[in-house]
KEKE-3310 file (N, C-alpha, C; in steps of 0.2 Angstrom, whole numbers, plus 5000, padded with zeros to 4 digits):
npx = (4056:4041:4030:4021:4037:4041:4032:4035:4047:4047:4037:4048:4057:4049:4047:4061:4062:4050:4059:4069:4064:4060:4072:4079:4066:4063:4059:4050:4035:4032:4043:4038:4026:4032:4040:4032:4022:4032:4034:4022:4019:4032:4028:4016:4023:4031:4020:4017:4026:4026:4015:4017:4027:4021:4010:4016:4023:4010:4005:4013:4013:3998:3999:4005:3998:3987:3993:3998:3982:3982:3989:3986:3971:3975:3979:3969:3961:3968:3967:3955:3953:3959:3956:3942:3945:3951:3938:3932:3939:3937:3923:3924:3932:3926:3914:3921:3920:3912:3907:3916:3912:3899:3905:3910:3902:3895:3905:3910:3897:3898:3908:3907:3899:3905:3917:3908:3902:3914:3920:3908:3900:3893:3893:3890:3882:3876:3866:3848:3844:3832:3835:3849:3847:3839:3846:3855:3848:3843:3857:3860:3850:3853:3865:3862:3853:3861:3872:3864:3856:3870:3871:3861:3866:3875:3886:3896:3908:3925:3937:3934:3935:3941:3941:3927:3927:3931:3926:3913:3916:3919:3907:3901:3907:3905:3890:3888:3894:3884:3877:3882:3881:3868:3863:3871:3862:3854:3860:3862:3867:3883:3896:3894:3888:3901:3908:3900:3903:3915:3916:3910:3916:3928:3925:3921:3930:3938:3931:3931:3945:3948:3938:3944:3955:3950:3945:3956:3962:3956:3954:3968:3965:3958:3964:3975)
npy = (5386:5399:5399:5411:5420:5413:5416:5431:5431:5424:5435:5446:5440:5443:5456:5458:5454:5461:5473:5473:5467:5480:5487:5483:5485:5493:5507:5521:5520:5508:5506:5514:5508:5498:5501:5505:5495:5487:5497:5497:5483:5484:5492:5484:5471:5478:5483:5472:5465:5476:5473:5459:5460:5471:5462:5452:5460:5464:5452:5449:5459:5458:5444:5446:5456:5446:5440:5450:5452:5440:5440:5450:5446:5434:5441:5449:5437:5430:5440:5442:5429:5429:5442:5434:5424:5430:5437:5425:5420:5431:5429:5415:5419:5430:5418:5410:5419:5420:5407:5404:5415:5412:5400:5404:5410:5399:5391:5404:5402:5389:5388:5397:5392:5378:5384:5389:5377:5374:5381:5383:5384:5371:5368:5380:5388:5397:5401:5395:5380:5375:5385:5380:5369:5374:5379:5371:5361:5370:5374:5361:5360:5369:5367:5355:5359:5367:5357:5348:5361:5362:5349:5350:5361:5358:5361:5364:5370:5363:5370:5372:5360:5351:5356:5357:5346:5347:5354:5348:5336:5343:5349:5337:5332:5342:5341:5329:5333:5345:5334:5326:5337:5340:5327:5328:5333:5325:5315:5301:5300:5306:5305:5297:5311:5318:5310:5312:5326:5327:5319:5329:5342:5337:5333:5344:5351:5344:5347:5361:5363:5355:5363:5376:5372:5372:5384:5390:5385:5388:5401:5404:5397:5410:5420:5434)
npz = (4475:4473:4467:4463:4462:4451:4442:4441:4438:4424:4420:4420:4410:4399:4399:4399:4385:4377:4376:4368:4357:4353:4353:4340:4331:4314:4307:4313:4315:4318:4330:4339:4342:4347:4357:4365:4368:4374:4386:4393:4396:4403:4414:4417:4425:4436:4442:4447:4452:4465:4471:4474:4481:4493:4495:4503:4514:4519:4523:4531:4544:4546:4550:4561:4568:4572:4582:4593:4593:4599:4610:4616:4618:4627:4638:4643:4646:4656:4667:4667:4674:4685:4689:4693:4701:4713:4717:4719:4730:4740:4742:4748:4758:4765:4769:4776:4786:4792:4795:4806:4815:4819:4826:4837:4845:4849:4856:4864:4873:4879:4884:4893:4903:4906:4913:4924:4930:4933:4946:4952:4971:4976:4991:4996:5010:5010:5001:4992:4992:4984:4975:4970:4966:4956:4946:4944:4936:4926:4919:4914:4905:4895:4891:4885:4877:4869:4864:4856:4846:4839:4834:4824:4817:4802:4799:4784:4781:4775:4778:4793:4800:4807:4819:4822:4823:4836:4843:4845:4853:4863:4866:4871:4883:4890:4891:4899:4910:4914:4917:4929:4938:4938:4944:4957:4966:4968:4976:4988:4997:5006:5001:4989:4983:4982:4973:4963:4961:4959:4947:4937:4940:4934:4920:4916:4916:4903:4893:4893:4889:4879:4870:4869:4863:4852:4847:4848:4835:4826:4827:4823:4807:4804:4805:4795)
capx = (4053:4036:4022:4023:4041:4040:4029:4038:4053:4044:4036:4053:4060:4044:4049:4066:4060:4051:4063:4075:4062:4057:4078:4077:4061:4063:4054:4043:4028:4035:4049:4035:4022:4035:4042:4023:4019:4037:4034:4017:4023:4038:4023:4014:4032:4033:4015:4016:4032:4023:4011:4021:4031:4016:4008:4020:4022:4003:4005:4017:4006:3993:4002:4009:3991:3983:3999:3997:3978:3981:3992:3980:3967:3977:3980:3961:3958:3969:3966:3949:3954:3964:3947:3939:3948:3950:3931:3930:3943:3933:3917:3926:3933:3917:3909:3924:3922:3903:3905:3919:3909:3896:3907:3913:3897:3896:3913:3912:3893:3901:3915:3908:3897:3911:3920:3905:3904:3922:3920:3904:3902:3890:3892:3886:3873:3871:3861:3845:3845:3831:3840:3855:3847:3836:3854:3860:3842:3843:3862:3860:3844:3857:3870:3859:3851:3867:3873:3858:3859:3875:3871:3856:3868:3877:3890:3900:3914:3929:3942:3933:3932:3944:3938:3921:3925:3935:3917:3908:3919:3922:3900:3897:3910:3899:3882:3889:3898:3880:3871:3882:3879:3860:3863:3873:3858:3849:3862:3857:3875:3889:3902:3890:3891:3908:3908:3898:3908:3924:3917:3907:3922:3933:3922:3919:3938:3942:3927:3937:3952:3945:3935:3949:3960:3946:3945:3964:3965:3950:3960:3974:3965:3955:3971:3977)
capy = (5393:5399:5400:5418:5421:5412:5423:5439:5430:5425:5443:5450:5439:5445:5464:5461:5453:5466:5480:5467:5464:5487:5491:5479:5486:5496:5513:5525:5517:5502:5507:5519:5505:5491:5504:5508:5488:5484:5501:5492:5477:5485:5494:5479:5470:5482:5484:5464:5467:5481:5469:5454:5464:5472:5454:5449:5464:5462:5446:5447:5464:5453:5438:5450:5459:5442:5436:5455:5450:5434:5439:5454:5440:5431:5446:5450:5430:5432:5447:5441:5425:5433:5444:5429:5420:5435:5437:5419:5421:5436:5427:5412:5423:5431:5415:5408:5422:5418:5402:5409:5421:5404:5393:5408:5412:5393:5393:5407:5399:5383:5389:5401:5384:5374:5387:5390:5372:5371:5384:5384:5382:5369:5369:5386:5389:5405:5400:5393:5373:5377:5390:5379:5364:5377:5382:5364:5360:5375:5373:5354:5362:5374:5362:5349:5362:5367:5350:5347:5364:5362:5345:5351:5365:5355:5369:5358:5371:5360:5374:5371:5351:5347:5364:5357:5339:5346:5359:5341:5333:5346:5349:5331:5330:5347:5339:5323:5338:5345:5327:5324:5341:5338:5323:5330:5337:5321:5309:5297:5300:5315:5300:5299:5316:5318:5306:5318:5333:5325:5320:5335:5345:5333:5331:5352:5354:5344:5351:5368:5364:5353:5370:5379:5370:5373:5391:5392:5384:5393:5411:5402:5398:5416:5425:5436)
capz = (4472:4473:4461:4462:4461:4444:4438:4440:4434:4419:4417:4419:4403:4394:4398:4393:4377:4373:4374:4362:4351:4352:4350:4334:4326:4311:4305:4316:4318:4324:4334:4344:4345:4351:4364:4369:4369:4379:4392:4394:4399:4409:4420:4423:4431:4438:4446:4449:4458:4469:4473:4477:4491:4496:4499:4507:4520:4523:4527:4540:4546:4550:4557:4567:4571:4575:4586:4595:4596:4602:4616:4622:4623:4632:4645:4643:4651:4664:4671:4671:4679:4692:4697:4697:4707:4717:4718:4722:4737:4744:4744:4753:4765:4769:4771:4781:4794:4795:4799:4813:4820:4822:4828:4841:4849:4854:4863:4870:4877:4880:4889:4901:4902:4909:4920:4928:4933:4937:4949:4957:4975:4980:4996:4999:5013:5011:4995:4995:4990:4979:4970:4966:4960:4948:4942:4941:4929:4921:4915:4911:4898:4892:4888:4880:4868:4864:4858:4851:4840:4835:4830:4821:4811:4797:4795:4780:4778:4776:4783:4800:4800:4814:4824:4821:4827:4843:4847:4845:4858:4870:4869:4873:4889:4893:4892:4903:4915:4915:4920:4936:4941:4939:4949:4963:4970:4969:4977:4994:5004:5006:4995:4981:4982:4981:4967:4958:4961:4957:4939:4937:4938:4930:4913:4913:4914:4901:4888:4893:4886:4870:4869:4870:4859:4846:4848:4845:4829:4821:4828:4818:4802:4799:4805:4789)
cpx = (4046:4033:4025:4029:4042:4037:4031:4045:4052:4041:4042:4057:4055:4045:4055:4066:4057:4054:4066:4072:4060:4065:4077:4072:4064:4059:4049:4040:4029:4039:4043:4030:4026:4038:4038:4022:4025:4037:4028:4017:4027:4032:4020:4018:4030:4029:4015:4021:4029:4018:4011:4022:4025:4011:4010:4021:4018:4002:4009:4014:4001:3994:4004:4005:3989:3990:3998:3987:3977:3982:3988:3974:3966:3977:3974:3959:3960:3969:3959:3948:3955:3958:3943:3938:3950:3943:3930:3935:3940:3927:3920:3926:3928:3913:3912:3922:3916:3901:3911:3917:3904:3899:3911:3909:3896:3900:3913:3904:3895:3905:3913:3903:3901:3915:3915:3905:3909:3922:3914:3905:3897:3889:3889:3881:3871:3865:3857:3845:3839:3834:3845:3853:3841:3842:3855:3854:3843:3851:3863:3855:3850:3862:3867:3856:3858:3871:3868:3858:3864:3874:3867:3859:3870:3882:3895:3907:3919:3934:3942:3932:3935:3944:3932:3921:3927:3928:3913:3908:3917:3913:3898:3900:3907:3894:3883:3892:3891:3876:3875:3882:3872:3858:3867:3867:3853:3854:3861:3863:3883:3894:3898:3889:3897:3910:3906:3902:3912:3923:3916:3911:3927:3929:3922:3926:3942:3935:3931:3942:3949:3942:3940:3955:3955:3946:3952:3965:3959:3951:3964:3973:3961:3960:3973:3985)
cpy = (5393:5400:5409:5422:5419:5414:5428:5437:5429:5433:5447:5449:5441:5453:5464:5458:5458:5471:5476:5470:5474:5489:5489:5481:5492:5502:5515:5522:5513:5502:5510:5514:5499:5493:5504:5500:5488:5489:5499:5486:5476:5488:5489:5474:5475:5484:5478:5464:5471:5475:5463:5455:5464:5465:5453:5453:5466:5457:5444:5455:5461:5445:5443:5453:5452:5440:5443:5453:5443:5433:5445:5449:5438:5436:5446:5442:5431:5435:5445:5435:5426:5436:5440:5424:5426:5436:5431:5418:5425:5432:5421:5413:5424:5424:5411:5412:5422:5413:5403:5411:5415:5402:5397:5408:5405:5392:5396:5406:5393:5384:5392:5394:5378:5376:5387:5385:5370:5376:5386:5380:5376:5365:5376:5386:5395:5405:5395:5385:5374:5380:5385:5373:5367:5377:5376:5362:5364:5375:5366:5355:5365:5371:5358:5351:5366:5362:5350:5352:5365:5357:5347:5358:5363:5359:5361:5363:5368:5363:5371:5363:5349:5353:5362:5348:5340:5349:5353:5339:5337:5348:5344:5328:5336:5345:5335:5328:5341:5341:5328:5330:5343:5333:5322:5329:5330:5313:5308:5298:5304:5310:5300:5306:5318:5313:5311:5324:5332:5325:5326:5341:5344:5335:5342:5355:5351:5347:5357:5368:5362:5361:5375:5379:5373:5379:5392:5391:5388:5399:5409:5403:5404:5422:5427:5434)
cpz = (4472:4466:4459:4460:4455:4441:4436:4437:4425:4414:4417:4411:4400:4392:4394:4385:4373:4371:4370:4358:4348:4351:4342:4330:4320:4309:4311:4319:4322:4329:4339:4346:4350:4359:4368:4374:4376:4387:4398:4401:4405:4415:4425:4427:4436:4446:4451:4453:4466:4473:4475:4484:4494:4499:4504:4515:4523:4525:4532:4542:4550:4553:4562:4573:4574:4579:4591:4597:4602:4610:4621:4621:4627:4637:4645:4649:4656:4668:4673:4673:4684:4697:4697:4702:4713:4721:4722:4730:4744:4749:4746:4759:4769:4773:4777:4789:4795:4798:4806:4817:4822:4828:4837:4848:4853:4857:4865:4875:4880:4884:4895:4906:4909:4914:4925:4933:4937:4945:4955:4963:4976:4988:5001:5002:5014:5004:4995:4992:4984:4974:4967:4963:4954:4947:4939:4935:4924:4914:4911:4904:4893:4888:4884:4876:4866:4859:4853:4846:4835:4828:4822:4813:4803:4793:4790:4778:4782:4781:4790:4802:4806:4819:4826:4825:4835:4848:4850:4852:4864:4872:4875:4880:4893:4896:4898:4910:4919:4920:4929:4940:4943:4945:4955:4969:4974:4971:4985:4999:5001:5001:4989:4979:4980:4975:4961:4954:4957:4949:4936:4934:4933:4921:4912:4911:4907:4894:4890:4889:4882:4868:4866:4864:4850:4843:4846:4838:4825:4820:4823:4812:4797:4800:4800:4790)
residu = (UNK:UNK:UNK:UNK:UNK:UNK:UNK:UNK:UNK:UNK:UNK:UNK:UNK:UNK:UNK:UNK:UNK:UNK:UNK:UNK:UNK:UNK:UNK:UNK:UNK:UNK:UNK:UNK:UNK:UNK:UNK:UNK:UNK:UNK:UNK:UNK:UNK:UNK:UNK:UNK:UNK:UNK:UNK:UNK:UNK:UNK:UNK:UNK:UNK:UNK:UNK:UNK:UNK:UNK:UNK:UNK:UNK:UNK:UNK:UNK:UNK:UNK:UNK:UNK:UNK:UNK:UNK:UNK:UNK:UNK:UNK:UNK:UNK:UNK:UNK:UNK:UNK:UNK:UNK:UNK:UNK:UNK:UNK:UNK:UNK:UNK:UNK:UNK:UNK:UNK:UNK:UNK:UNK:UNK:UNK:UNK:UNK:UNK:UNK:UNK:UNK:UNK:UNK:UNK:UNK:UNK:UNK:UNK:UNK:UNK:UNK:UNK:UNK:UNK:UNK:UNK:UNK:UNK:UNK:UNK:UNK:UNK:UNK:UNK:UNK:UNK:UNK:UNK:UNK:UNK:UNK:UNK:UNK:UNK:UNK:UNK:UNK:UNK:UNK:UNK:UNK:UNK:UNK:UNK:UNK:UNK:UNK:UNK:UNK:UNK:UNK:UNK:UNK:UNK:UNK:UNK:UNK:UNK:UNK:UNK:UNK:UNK:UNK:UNK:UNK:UNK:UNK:UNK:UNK:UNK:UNK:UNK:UNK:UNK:UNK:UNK:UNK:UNK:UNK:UNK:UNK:UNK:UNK:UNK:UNK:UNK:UNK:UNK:UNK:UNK:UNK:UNK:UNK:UNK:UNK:UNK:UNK:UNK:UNK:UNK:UNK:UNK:UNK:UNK:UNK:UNK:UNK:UNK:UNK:UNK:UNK:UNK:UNK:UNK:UNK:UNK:UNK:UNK:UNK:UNK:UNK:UNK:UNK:UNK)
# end
C-alpha cells in the first residue's frame, strides 16, 4: 500500500471520528460546532480524495502524452532518415551516371578506334601511301593519349571497378593494336608485313570485344 493510499485511509477514520464524536455531542453550541469541525474535515477527504484520482489520471495523461511524443519523434527521425537516404541515393545516382556518360564517351572513341583498324584496307592503291601512313601515326597518337588520359582520370567509383579494369585492358590491347599498325608501314618485306597485319587486327579485335564487354555491364548496372 502507498504512502498516499494511507493517508486518505487515515483521513477517512478521522472524518468518521468526527461525525461519532458530532452525533455524541451535547447542547447547541456544541452539536453545531462539532458538525462544522466534522463537515470540515469531511470536505478536506474529500478534496484529498479529488486530488489523489486526479494525480493519478494526470499521471497516466502524461505517460501517455510523453509515449504519443515519443513515437511522433520516432516518425519525425524516420521520415527524415528515409529523405535522407533518399537524398543520399539521388545524389549517387546522379554521380553514377556521370561517371557513365565518362566511361561512355571513351568506348564509344575506343571502339570506333578498333573497328577502324579491323577494317581498314591497307592495300589500297587508290590512296596515297603518304596518306595512310599519316593515318597509321595519327591513330597510334590518338590511342596512346587515350590510355594515357584514362590513366591520368582516377575515376574511384567503386560501382564501376570491374567496367573500369576491362576499359584498362581492352585500351592497352588498343595502344599495342595501334603500334603494329604504325609499324606496318615501316616493315623491310611483304611477310613482316603480313605479320603486322595479322596482329594488328588480331589485338584490335580483341580490345573490341573487352570494350564491348565493358560497355555491356555499365548498360547493366545504370539500367533502372
Amino acid at each position: 500500500m502507498s504512502v498516499e493510499i494511507l493517508l486518505l485511509v487515515v483521513l477517512a477514520a478521522v472524518t468518521l471520528l468526527a461525525y461519532m464524536v458530532a452525533i455524541n455531542s451535547h447542547g447547541p453550541t456544541r452539536l453545531a460546532f462539532s458538525y462544522l469541525i466534522a463537515t470540515l474535515i469531511l470536505a478536506g477527504s474529500v478534496w484529498a480524495v479529488v486530488q489523489y484520482v486526479n494525480s493519478d489520471i494526470n499521471a497516466k495523461k502524461m505517460e501517455e502524452f510523453k509515449k504519443l511524443e515519443s513515437e511522433k519523434q520516432k516518425a519525425e527521425d524516420q521520415v527524415k532518415s528515409q529523405e535522407q537516404q533518399y537524398s543520399q541515393a539521388m545524389r549517387q545516382s546522379k554521380e553514377h551516371m556521370a561517371v557513365a556518360a565518362r566511361l561512355h564517351d571513351v568506348l564509344t572513341t575506343a571502339t570506333g578506334l578498333a573497328a577502324m583498324m579491323v577494317n581498314t584496307d591497307l592495300h589500297d592503291m587508290s590512296t596515297d601511301l603518304d596518306a595512310m601512313v599519316g593515318r597509321s601515326v595519327d591513330t597510334k597518337r590518338r590511342c596512346d593519349e587515350l590510355l594515357a588520359d584514362f590513366d591520368k582520370s582516377k575515376i574511384t567509383d567503386t560501382l564501376f571497378t570491374e567496367s573500369i579494369s576491362l576499359i584498362k585492358d581492352g585500351l592497352k590491347t588498343l595502344a599495342e593494336a595501334s603500334q603494329y599498325y604504325y609499324l606496318y608501314f615501316k616493315a623491310e618485306d611483304s611477310a613482316q608485313e603480313e605479320l603486322r597485319e595479322r596482329i594488328m587486327r588480331q589485338k584490335a579485335r580483341i580490345a573490341s570485344e573487352t570494350l564491348q564487354k565493358a560497355s555491356s555491364l555499365i548498360t547493366n548496372l545504370t539500367s533502372p
